[in-house]
VEXNU-273389 format. One record per residue (C-alpha): residue in three letters; x, y, z. Coordinates in steps of 0.05 Angstrom, whole numbers, plus 5000, padded with zeros to 4 digits. Example, Ala and Ser with C-alpha at 12.3 -4.5 7.8 and 13.67 -1.06 7.14 Angstrom:
REM VEXNU-273389
Ala524649105156Ser527349795143
***
This chain:
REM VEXNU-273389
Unk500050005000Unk505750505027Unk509350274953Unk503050574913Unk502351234945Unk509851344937Unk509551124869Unk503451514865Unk507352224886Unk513052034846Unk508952094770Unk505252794797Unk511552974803Unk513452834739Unk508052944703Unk508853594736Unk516753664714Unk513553534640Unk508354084643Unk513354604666Unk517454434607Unk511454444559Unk508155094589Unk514655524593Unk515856124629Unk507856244657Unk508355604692Unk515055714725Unk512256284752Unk507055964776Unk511355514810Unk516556004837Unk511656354884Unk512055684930Unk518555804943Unk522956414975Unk524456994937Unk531656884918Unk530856144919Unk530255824855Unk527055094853Unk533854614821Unk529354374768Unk528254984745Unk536355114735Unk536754574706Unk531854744639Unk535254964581Unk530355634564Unk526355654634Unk526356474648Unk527356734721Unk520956904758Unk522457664763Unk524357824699Unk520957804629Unk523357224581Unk524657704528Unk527458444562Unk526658704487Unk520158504473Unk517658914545Unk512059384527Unk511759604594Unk507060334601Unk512960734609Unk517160614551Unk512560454502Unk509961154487Unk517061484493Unk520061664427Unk526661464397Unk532761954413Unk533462334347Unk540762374332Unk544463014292Unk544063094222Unk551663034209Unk555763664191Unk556663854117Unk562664304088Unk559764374018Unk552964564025Unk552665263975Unk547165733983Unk545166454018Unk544866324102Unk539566834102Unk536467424067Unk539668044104Unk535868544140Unk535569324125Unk540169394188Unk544768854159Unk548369214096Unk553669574093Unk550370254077Unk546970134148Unk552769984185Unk557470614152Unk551771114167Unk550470844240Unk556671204273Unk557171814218Unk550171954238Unk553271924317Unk558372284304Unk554272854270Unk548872784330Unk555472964386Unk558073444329Unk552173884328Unk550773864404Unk557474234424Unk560774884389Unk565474534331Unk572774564359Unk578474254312Unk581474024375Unk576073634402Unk576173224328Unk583073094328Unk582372854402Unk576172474371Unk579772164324Unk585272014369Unk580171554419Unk576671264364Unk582470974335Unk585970824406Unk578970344407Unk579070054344Unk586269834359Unk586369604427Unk579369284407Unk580868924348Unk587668804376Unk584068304441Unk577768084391Unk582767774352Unk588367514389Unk584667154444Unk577467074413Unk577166954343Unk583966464328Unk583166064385Unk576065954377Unk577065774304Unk583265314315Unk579464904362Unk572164794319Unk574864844251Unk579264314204Unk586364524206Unk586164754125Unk579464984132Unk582465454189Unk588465664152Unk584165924086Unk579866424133Unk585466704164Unk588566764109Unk582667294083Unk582567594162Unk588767714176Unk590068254111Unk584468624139Unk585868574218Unk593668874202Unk590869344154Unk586169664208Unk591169524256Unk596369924217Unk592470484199Unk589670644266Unk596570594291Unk597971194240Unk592571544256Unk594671524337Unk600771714322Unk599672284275Unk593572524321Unk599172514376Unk604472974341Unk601473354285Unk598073854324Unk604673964373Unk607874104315Unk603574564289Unk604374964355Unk611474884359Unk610274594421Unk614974224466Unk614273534472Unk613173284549Unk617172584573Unk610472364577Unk608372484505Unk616172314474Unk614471674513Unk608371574479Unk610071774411Unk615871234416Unk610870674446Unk605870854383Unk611770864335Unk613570104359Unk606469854345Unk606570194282Unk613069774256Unk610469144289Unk604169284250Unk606969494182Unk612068834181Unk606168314204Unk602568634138Unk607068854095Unk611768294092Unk610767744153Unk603367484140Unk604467434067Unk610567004080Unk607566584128Unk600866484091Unk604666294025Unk608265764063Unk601665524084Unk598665424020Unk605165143993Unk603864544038Unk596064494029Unk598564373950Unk602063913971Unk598463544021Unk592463493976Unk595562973920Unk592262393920Unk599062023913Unk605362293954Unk611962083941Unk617462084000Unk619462663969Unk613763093987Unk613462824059Unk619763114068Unk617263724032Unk611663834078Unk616263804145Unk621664294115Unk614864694096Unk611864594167Unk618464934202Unk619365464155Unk610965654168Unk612165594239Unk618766004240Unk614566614213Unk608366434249Unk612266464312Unk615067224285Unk608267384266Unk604867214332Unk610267574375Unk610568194332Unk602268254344Unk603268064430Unk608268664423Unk603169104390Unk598668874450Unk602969094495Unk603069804460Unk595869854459Unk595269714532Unk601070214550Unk598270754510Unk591770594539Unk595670754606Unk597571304569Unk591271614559Unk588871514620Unk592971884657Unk590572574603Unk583372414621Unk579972704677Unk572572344695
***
């Protein structure tokens, strides 16, 4: 009797064992709530695709509320260097007729408010191109390049600053003139005696000036021919040994200049800022 009960228990549990593995996952689940929470039953181990009672069978098929109704992360359009076509339709305020009259129109607005004085232009003059200078001077030194240089390809870089820097040590020259003819021109009209301060001044202004003529008269030309010598060759689809050494005798000779170029402009940094000091100590507030 005690033979047939045992043998009795012994097929419901198999049969049991047989309808886990034909039922799958629901069933194990079913059966893993007898037993402790981070207890699994050996059997269960044991099957080759049984899933574990507290997680889905398939994470990527969960359609749980939550995710299903969030969108996919859109990704960036990549960048494009060739795309041709206007940016934009400028404004009235945008064009260069609008941006010449903005500070003639100024200038006639403080003109006409005060009795004319040929003086007070010439000292006009004088502050307007002491801002310019010292202006342009920090825009471009410690703005512009070094934001360029770090977000734009290295030839990419080279071929705008090749069109800026013309026009930054053209303005840089000629208001560098214009201080330093502002400065002695009406002294010499007066016959006038120069003061230490003022001889001190005149020779600061006359340093920036020659710093400024030689970065565009003969430095930055130098230097930005160099570059494009080695863009050329950089830019054949085959090079021979030949042009790899070509490119590093290129690459010192670009960064001997360079080098001249970018400590001629500190020094005219340092004149703009000691002229500044300059004027400063003429100004009463």
């Amino acid at each position: 009797m005690l033979g047939r009960v045992l043998s009795t228990r012994t097929g419901m549990a198999s049969s049991s064992s047989r309808a886990l593995v034909s039922n799958g996952p629901a069933r194990a689940t079913l059966v893993g709530f007898r037993h402790s929470k981070h207890q699994q039953p050996r059997f269960l181990s044991q099957l080759p695709h049984a899933a574990s009672p507290e997680a889905p069978a398939n994470p990527s098929t969960s359609t749980s509320p939550a995710t299903a109704s969030e969108p996919a992360a859109q990704q960036p359009a990549p960048a494009k260097d060739d795309v041709s076509g206007p940016m934009l339709e400028p404004s009235a305020a945008n064009t260069p007729w609008a941006r010449a009259l903005v500070p003639v129109a100024a200038t006639a607005a403080a003109v006409g408010s005060t009795a004319f004085m040929p003086g007070k232009l010439v000292a006009f003059l004088h502050i307007t191109s002491f801002a310019l200078w010292l202006g342009s001077n920090i825009w471009n030194t410690f703005f512009v390049g070094l934001t360029m240089f770090k977000n734009m390809p290295r030839q990419m870089f080279g071929r705008v600053q090749s069109v800026l820097f013309p026009k930054y040590f053209a303005l840089t020259t000629g208001c560098n003139a214009v201080l330093l003819g502002s400065l002695l021109l009406p002294l010499a009209s007066s016959n006038a005696t120069l003061s230490p301060a003022t001889t001190s001044a005149a020779a600061v202004l006359g340093v920036g000036l020659l710093c400024s003529a030689g970065n565009f008269l003969l430095i930055e030309p130098k230097a930005t021919s160099l570059m494009f010598q080695r863009y050329d060759i950089e830019n054949k689809p085959n090079k021979t040994e030949d042009d790899k050494n070509q490119i590093q005798v290129l690459y010192k000779q670009f960064g001997k200049w360079h080098g001249i170029s970018s400590l001629l402009n500190l020094i005219i940094t340092g004149t703009a800022v000691s002229h500044g000091w300059y004027l400063a100590g003429a100004l009463t507030l």
